[in-house]
C-alpha positions in Angstrom: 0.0 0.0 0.0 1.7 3.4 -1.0 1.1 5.1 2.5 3.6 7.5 1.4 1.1 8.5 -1.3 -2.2 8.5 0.4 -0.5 10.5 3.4 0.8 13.1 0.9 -2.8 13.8 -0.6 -4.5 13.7 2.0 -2.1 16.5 3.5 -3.0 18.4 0.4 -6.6 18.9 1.5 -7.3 21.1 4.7 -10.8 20.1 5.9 -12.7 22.3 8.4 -13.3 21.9 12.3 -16.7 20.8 13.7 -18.1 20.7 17.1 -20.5 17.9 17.4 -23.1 17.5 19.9 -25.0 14.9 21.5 -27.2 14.2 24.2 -29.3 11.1 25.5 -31.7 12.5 28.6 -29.1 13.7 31.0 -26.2 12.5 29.4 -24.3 14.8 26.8 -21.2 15.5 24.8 -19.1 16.9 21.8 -16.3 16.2 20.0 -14.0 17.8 17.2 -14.8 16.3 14.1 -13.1 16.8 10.4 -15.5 14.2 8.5 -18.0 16.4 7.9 -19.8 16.5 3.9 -22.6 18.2 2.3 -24.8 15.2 1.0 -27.6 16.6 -0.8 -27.7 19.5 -3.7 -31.5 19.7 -3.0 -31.5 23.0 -1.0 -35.4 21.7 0.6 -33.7 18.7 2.1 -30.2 19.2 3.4 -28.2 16.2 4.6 -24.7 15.5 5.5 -22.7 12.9 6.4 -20.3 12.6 9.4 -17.8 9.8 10.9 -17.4 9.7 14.4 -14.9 6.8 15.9 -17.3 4.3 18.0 -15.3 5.0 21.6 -16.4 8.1 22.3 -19.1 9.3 25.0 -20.3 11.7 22.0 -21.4 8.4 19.2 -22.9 6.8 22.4 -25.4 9.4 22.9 -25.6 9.7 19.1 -26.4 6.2 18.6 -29.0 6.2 22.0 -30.8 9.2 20.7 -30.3 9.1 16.7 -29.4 13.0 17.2 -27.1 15.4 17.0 -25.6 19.4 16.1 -22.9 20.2 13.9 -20.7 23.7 14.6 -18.6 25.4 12.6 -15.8 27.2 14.1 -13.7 30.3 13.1 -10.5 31.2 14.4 -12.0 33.1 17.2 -12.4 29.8 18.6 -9.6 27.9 18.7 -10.3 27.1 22.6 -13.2 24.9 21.9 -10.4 22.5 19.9 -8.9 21.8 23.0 -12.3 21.7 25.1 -14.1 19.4 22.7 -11.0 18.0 21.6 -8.4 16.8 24.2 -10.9 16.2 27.1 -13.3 13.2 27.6 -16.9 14.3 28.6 -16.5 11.1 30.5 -14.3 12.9 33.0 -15.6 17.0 32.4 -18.4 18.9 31.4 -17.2 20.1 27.9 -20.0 22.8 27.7 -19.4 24.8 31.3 -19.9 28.3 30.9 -20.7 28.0 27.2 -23.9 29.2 26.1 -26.2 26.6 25.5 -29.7 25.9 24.8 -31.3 22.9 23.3 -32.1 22.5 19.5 -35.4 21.4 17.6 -34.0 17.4 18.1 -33.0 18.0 21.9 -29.3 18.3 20.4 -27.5 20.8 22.4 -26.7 24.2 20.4 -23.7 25.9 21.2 -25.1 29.4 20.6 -21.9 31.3 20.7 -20.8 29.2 17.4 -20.6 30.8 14.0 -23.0 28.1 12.4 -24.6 25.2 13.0 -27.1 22.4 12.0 -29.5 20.6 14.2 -29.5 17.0 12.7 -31.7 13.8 12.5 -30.1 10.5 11.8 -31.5 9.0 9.0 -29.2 6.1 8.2 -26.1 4.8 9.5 -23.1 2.5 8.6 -20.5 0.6 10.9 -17.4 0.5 9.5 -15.2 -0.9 12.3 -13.3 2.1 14.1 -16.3 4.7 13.2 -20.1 4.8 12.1 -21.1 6.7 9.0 -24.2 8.7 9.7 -26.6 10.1 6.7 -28.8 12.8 8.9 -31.4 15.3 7.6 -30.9 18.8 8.7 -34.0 19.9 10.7 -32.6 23.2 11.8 -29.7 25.7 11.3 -27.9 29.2 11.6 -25.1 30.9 11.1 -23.3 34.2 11.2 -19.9 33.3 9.3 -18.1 36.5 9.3 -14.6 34.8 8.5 -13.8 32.0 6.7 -14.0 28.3 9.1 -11.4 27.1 11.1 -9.9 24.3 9.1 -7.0 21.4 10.3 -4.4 23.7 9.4 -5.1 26.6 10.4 -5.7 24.7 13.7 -2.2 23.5 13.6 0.0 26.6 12.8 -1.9 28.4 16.1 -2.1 25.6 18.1 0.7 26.1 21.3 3.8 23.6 21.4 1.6 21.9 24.6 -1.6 21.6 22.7 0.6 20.3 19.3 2.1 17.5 21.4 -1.1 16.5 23.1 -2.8 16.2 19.8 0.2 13.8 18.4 0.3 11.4 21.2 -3.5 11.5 21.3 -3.4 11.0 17.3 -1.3 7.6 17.9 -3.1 6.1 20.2 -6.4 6.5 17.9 -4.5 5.2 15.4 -3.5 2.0 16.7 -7.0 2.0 18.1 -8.5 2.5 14.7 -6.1 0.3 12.9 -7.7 -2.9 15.1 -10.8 -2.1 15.1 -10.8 -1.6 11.1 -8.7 -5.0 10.9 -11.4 -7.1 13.3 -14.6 -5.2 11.1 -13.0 -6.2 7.7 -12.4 -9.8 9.1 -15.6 -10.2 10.5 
């Protein structure tokens, strides 16, 4: 397999950050997500697609409540990455002192976010170390004044600290993911 390669390309591409929500009655969570697509031209029935890697608190309440809100980010918050990123909502509460209320599907809106979509799962495929979710769009907003925070972007303002905490915590997945693909494509 030319890793090399696929590496390369996929370096050549700088998607944008997400903030995705969840909750499941009293339980909630959000995560940092760059698999986020468009998946319908049809402006009267938006979709999109998003991956989100099966150990997180964030796909359980996704997966228990068939729910969830994107959020697009600008550069103005670069502190959610770490929130929403480097933390587990297993051990903190990712949204204190964010303001918050609760979307059309119960998904909780981060209000202070630049854009976001309130989402329905429609479909969904397991692919080992993530599920593939189709999802309607049953509400959104947004008041992009900049353009989104993408990967990059991400990276070349990120601190030293933060940089290393994303590499070791990019390894680990990794490994993680590489199993869990392995055992999915064998079963």
């Amino acid at each position: 397999m030319p890793i090399d390669a696929t590496e390369q390309l996929f370096r050549a591409t700088d998607n944008e950050l997400w903030v995705v929500t969840a909750a499941d009655g009293e339980r909630r969570d959000g995560l940092i997500a760059t698999t986020v697509v468009q998946a319908s031209i049809v402006p009267e029935i938006p979709r999109v697609l998003v991956a989100i890697a099966c150990q997180h608190h964030t796909w359980e309440c996704i997966e228990a409540s068939g729910v969830f809100a994107l959020h697009l980010l600008d550069e103005t918050q670069l502190d959610w990455v770490w929130r929403f990123g480097l933390e587990s909502g297993r051990d903190v509460d990712k949204f204190h002192g964010l303001p918050l209320r609760s979307g059309s599907s119960g998904s909780p809106i981060l209000t202070d976010a630049v854009g976001w979509l309130d989402c329905r799962v429609e479909n969904h495929m397991p692919t080992g170390d993530r599920t593939v979710y189709l999802a309607e769009v049953i509400d959104a907003d947004c008041h992009l004044t900049q353009p989104p925070l993408t990967v990059q972007q991400m990276l070349a303002l990120a601190p030293p600290e933060k940089l290393q905490q994303l590499k070791a915590q990019r390894i680990a997945d990794a490994t993680r993911d590489a199993d869990a693909i392995r055992d999915w494509r064998e079963a």
